[in-house]
Short mmCIF file of the C-alpha atoms (twelve columns), coordinates in Angstrom:
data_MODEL
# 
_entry.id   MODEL 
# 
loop_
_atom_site.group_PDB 
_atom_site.id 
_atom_site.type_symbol 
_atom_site.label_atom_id 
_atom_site.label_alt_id 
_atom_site.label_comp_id 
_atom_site.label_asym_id 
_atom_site.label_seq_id 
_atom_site.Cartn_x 
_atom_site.Cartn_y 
_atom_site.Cartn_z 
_atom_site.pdbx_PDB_model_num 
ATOM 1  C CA . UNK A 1  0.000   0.000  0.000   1 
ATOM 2  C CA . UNK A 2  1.889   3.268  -1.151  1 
ATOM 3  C CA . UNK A 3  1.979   5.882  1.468   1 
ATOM 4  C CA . UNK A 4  1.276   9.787  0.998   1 
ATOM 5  C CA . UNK A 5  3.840   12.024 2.434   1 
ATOM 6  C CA . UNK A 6  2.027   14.007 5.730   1 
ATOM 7  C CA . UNK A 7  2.636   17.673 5.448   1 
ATOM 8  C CA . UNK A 8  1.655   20.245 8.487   1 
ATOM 9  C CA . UNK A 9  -1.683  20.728 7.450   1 
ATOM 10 C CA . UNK A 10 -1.401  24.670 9.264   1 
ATOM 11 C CA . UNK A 11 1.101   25.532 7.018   1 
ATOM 12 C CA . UNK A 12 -1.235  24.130 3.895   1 
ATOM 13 C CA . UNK A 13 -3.754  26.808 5.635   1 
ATOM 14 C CA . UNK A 14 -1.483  29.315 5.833   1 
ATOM 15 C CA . UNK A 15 -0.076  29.544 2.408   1 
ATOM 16 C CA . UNK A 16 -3.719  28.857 1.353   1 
ATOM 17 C CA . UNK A 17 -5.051  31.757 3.203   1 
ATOM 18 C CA . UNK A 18 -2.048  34.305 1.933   1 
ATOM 19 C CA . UNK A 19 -2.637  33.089 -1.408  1 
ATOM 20 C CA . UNK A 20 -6.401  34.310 -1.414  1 
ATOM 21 C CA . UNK A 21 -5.441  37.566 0.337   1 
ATOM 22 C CA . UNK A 22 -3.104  38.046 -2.376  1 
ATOM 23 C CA . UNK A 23 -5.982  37.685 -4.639  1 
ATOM 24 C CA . UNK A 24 -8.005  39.712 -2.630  1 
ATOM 25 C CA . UNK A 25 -5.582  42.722 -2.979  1 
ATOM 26 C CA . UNK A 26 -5.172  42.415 -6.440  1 
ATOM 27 C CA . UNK A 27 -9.027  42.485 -7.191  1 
ATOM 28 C CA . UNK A 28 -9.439  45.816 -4.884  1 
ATOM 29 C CA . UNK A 29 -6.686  47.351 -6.530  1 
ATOM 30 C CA . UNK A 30 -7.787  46.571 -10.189 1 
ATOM 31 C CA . UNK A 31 -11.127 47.777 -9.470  1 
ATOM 32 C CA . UNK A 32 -9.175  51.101 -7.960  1 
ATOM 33 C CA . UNK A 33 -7.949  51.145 -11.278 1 
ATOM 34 C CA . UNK A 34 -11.174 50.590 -13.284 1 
ATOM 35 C CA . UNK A 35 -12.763 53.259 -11.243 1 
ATOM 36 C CA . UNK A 36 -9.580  55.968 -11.576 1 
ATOM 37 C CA . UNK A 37 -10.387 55.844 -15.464 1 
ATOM 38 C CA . UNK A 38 -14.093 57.089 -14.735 1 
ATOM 39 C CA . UNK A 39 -14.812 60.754 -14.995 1 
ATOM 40 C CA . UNK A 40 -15.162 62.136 -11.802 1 
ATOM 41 C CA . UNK A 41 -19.185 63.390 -12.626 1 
ATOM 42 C CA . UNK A 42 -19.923 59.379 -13.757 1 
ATOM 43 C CA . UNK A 43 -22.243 57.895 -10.974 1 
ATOM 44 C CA . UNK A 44 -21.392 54.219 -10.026 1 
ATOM 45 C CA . UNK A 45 -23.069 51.310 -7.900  1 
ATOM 46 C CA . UNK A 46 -20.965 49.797 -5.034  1 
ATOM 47 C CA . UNK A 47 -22.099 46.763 -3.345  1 
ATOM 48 C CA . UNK A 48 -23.075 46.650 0.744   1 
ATOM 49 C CA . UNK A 49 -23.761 43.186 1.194   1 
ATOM 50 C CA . UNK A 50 -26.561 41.809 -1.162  1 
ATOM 51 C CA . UNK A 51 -27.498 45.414 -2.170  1 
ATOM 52 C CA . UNK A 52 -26.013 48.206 -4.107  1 
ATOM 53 C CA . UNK A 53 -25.430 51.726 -3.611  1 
ATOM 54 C CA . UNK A 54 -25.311 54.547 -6.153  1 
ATOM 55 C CA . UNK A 55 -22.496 56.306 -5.164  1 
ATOM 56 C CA . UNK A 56 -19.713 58.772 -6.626  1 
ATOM 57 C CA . UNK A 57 -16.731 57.334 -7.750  1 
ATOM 58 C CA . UNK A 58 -14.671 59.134 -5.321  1 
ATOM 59 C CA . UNK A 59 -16.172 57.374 -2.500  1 
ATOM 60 C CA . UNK A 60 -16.301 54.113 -4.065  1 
ATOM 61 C CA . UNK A 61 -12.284 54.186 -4.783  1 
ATOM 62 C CA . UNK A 62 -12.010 55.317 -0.935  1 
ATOM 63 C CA . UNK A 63 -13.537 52.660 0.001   1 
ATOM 64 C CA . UNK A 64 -11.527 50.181 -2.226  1 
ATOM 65 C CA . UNK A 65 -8.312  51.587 -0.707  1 
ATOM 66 C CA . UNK A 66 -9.418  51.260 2.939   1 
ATOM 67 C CA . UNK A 67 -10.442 47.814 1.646   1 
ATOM 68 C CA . UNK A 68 -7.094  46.807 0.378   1 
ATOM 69 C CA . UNK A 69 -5.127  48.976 3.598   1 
ATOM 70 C CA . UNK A 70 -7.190  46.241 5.534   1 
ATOM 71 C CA . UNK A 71 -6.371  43.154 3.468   1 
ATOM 72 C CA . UNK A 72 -2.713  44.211 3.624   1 
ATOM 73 C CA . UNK A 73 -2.503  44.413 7.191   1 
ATOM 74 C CA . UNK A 74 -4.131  40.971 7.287   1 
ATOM 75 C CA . UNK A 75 -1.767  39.642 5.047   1 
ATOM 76 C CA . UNK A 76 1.288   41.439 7.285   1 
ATOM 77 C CA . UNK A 77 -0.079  39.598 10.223  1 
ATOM 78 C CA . UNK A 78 -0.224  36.106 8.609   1 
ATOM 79 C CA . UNK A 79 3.128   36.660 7.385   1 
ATOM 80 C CA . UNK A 80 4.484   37.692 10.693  1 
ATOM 81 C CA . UNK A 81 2.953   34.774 12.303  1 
# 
């Protein structure tokens, strides 16, 4: 009966876990991107949950970048750890 090498299934999670933050940050800061080619009077809809919000696109790409700020620091802390 062949046997499967055991690896430490944490560190599976771990790199697992960075690799969708990593993915996480890119998305944010592609749609920071997609919105920074808008004109500025251009009204957009940003998603709360299951609903979304007309907004400007101002405060849509401020709250992309406090979205990515926060997946950063996530991604510092798993790092660190």
């Amino acid at each position: 009966m062949p046997t499967t090498p055991t690896y430490g299934s944490s560190s599976l999670l771990e790199s697992d876990s960075q690799r969708h933050l990593v993915k996480e940050v890119r998305s944010h800061e592609v749609a920071i991107a997609e919105l920074n080619n808008l004109p500025a009077s251009r009204a957009v809809y940003q998603r709360n949950g299951n609903l979304f919000f007309r907004t400007t696109v101002q405060k849509a790409t401020a709250l992309e970048q406090k979205q990515v700020d926060m997946v950063k620091s996530k991604l510092q802390i798993l790092s660190s750890s």
